[in-house]
PATOR-154322 format. One record per atom (N, C-alpha, C, CB): residue in one letter; x, y, z. Coordinates in nm, 2 decimals, decimal comma, always signed. Last residue first. Glycine has a CB too. Example, Ala and Ser with C-alpha at 12.3 -4.5 7.8 and 13.67 -1.06 7.14 Angstrom:
BEGIN
S; +1,28; -0,22; +0,71
S; +1,37; -0,11; +0,71
S; +1,29; +0,00; +0,79
S; +1,41; -0,06; +0,57
A; +1,32; -0,57; +0,78
A; +1,23; -0,45; +0,78
A; +1,32; -0,33; +0,78
A; +1,13; -0,45; +0,90
***
This chain:
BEGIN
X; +21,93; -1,65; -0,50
X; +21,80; -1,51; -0,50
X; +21,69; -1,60; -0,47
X; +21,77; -1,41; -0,68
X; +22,20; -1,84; -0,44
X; +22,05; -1,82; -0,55
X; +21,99; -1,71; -0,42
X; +21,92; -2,01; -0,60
X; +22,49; -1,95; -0,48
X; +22,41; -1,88; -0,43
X; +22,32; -1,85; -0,55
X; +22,48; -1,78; -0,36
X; +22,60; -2,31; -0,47
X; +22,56; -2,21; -0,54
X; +22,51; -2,10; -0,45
X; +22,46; -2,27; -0,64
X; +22,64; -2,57; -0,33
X; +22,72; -2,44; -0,27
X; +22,70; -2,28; -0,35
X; +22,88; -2,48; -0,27
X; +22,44; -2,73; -0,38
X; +22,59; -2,75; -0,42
X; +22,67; -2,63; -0,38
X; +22,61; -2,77; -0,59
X; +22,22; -2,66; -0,18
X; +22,32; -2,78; -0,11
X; +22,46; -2,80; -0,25
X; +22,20; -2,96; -0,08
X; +22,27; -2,31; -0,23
X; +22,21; -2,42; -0,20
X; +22,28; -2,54; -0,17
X; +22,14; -2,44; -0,29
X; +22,24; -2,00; -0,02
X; +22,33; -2,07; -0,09
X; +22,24; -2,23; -0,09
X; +22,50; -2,07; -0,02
X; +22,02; -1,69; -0,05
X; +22,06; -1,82; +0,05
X; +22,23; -1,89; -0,08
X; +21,85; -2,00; +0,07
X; +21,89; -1,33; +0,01
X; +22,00; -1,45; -0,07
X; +22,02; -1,60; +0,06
X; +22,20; -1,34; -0,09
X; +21,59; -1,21; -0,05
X; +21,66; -1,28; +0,06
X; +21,77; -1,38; -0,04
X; +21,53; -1,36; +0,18
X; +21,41; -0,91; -0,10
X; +21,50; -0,99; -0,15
X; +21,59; -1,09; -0,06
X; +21,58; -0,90; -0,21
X; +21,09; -0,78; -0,01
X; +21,20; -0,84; +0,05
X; +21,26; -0,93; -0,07
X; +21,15; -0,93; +0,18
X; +20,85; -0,53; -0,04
X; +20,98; -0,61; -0,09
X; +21,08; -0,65; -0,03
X; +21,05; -0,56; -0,17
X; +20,58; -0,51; +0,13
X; +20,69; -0,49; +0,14
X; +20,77; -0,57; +0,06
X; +20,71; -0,48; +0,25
X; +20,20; -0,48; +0,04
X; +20,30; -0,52; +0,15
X; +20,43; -0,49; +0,10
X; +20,30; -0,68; +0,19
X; +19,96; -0,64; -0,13
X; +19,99; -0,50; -0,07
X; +20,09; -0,57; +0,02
X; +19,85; -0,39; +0,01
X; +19,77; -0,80; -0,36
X; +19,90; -0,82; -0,26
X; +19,96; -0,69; -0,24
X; +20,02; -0,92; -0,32
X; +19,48; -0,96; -0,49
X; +19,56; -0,83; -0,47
X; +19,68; -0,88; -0,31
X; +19,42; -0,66; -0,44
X; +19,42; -1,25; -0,73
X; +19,45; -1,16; -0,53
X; +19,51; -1,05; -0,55
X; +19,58; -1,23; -0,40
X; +19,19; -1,46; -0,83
X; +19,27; -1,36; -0,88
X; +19,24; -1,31; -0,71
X; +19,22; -1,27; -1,04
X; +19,26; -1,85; -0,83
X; +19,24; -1,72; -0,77
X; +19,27; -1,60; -0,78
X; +19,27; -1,71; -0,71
X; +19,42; -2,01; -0,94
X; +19,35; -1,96; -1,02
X; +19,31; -1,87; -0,99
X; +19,27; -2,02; -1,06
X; +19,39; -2,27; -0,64
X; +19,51; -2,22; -0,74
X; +19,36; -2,16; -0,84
X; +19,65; -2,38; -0,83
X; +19,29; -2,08; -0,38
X; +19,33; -2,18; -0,47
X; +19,36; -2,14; -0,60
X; +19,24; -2,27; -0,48
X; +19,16; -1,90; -0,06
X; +19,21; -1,95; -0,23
X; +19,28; -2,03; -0,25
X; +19,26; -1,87; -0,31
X; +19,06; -1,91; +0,21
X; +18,95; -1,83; +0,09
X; +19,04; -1,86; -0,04
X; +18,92; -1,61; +0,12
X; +19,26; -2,08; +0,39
X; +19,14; -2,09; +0,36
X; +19,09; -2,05; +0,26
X; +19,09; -2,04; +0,43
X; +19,57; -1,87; +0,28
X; +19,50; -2,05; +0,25
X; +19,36; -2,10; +0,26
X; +19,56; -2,17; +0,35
X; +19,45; -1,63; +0,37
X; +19,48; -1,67; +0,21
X; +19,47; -1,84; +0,18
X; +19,66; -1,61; +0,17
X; +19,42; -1,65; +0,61
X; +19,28; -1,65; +0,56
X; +19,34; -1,64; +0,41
X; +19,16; -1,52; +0,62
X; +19,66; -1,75; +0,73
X; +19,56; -1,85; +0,72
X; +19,41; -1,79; +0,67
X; +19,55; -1,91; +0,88
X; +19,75; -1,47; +0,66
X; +19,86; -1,61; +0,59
X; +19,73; -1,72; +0,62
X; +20,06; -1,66; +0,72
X; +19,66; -1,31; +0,80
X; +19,66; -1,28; +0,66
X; +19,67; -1,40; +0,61
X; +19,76; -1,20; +0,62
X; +19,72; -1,37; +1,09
X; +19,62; -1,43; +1,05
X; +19,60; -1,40; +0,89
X; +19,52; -1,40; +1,13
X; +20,11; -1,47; +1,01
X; +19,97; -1,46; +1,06
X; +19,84; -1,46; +1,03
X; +19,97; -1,38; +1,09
X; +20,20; -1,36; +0,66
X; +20,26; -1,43; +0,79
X; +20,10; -1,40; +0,88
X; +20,44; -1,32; +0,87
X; +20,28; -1,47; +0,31
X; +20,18; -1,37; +0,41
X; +20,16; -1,42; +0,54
X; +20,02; -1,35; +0,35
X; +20,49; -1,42; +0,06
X; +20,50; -1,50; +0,23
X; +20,40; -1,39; +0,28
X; +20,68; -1,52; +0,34
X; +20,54; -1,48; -0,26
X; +20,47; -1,42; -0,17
X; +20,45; -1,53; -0,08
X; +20,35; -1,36; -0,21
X; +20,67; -1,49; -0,63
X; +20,66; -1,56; -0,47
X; +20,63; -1,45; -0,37
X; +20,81; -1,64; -0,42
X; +20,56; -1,41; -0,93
X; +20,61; -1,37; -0,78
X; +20,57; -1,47; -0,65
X; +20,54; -1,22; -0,75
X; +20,63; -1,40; -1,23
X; +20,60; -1,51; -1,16
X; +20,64; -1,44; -0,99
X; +20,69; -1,66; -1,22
X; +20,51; -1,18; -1,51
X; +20,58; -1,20; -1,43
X; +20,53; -1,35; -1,26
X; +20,59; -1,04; -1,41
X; +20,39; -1,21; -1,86
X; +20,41; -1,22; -1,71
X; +20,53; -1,27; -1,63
X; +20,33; -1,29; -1,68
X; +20,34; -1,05; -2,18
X; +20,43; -1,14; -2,08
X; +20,39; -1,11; -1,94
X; +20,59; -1,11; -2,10
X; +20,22; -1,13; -2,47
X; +20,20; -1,12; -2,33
X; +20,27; -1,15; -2,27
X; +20,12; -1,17; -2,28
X; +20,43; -1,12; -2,77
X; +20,34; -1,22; -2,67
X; +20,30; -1,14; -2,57
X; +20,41; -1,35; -2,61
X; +20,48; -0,92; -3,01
X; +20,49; -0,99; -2,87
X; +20,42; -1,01; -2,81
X; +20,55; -0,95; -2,80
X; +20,39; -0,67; -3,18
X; +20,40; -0,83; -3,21
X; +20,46; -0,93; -3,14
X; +20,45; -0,86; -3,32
X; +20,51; -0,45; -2,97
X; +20,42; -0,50; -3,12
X; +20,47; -0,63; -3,13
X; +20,44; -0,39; -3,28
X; +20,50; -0,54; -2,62
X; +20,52; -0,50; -2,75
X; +20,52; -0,51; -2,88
X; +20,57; -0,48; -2,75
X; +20,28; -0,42; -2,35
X; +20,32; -0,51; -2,46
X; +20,35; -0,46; -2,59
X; +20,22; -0,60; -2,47
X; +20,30; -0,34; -2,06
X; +20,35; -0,27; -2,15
X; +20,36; -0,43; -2,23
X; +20,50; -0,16; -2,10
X; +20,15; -0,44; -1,83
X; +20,07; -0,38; -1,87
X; +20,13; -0,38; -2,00
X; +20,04; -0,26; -1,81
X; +20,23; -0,83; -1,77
X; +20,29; -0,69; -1,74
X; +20,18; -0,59; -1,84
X; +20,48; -0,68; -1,80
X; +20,08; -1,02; -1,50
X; +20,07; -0,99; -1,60
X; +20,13; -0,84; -1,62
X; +19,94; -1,03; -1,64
X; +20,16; -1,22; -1,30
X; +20,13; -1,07; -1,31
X; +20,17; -1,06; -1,40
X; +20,17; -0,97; -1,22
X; +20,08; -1,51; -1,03
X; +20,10; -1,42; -1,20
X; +20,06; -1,35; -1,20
X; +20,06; -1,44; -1,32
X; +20,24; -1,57; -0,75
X; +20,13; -1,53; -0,80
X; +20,22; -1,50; -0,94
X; +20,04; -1,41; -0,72
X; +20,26; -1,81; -0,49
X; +20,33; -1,76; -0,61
X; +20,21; -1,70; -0,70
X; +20,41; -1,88; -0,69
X; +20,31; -1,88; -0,12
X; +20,21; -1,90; -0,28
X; +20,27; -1,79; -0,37
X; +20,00; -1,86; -0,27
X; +20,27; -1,93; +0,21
X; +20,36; -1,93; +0,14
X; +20,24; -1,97; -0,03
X; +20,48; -2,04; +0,21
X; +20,25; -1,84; +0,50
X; +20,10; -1,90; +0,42
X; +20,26; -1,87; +0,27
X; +19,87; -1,73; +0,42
X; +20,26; -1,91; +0,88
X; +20,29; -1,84; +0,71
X; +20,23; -1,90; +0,64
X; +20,42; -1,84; +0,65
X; +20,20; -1,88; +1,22
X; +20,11; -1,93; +1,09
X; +20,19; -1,78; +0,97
X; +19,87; -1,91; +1,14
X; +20,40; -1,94; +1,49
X; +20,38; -1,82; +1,42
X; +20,32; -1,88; +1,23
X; +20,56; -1,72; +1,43
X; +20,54; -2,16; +1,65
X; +20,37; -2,14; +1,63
X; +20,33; -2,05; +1,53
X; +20,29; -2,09; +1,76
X; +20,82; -2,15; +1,65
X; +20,73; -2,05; +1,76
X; +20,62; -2,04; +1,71
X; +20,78; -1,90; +1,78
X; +20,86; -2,26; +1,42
X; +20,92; -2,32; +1,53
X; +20,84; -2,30; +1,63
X; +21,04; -2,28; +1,57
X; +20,60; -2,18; +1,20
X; +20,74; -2,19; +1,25
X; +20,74; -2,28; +1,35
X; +20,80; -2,06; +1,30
X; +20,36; -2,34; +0,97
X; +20,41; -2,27; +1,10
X; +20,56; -2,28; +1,13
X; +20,33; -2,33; +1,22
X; +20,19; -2,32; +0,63
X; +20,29; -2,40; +0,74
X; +20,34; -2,30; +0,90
X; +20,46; -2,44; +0,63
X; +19,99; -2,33; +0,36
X; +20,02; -2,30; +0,50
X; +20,11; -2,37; +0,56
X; +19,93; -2,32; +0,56
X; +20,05; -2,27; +0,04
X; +20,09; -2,37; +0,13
X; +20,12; -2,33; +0,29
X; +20,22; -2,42; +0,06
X; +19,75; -2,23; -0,23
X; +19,87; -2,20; -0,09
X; +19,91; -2,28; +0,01
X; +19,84; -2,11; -0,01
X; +19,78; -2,38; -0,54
X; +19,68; -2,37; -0,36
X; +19,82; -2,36; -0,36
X; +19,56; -2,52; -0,25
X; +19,95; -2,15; -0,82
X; +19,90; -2,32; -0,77
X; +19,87; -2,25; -0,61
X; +20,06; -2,49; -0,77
X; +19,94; -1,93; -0,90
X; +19,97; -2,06; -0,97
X; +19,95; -2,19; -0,92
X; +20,09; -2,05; -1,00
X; +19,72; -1,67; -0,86
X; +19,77; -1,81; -0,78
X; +19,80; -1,91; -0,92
X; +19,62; -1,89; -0,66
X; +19,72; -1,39; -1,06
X; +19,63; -1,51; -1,00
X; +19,72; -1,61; -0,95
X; +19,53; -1,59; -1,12
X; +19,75; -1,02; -0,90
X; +19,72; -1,15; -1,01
X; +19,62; -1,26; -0,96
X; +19,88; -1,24; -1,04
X; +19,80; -0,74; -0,84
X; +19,75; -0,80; -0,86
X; +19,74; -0,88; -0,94
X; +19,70; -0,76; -0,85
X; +20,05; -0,55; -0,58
X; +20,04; -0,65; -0,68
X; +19,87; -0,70; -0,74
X; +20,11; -0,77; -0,61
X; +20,21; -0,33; -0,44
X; +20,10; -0,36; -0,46
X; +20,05; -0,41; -0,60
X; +20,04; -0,26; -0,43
X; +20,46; -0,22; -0,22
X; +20,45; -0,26; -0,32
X; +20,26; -0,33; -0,33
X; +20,57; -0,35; -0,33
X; +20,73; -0,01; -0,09
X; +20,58; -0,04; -0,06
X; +20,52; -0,09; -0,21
X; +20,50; +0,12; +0,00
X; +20,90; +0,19; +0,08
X; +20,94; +0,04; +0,01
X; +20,78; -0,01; +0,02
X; +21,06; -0,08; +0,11
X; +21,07; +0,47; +0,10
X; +20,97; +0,37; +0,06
X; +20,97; +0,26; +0,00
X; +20,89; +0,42; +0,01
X; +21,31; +0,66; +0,28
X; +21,29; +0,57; +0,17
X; +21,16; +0,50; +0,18
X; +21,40; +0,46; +0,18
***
């Protein structure tokens, strides 16, 4: 199986560096991706992706950008389910 993905957009808003427990530097930010296929007399549409770039990736995305930034994003699909504090489950 392959799981291999490769994005290019722009930062919706500055990245949010933060560390774990164990020191380990993530870099947390949401990009726009614009879709190629538009259809007659429809708007542009984009897509909104959240992206976690861990280590030194993760502190040279918060250093070198801000919001507006156009980034390429190579790396892996992860889908992660949680539940929230009303007990909902969200994607």
């Amino acid at each position: 199986m392959l799981n291999s993905v490769c994005l290019m957009g722009r930062l919706t808003a500055d990245p949010e560096l933060k560390s774990t427990q164990s020191g380990v530097s993530v870099c947390s930010f949401r990009i726009a991706v614009d879709r190629t296929y538009q259809p007659k007399g429809q708007e542009k549409q984009t897509d909104f992706i959240n992206v976690s770039a861990w280590r030194q990736t993760g502190e040279f995305v918060s250093k070198y950008f801000t919001k507006g930034s156009m980034i390429v994003v190579s790396g892996r699909l992860q889908i992660r389910d949680y539940t929230d504090r009303d007990g909902n489950r969200r994607t």
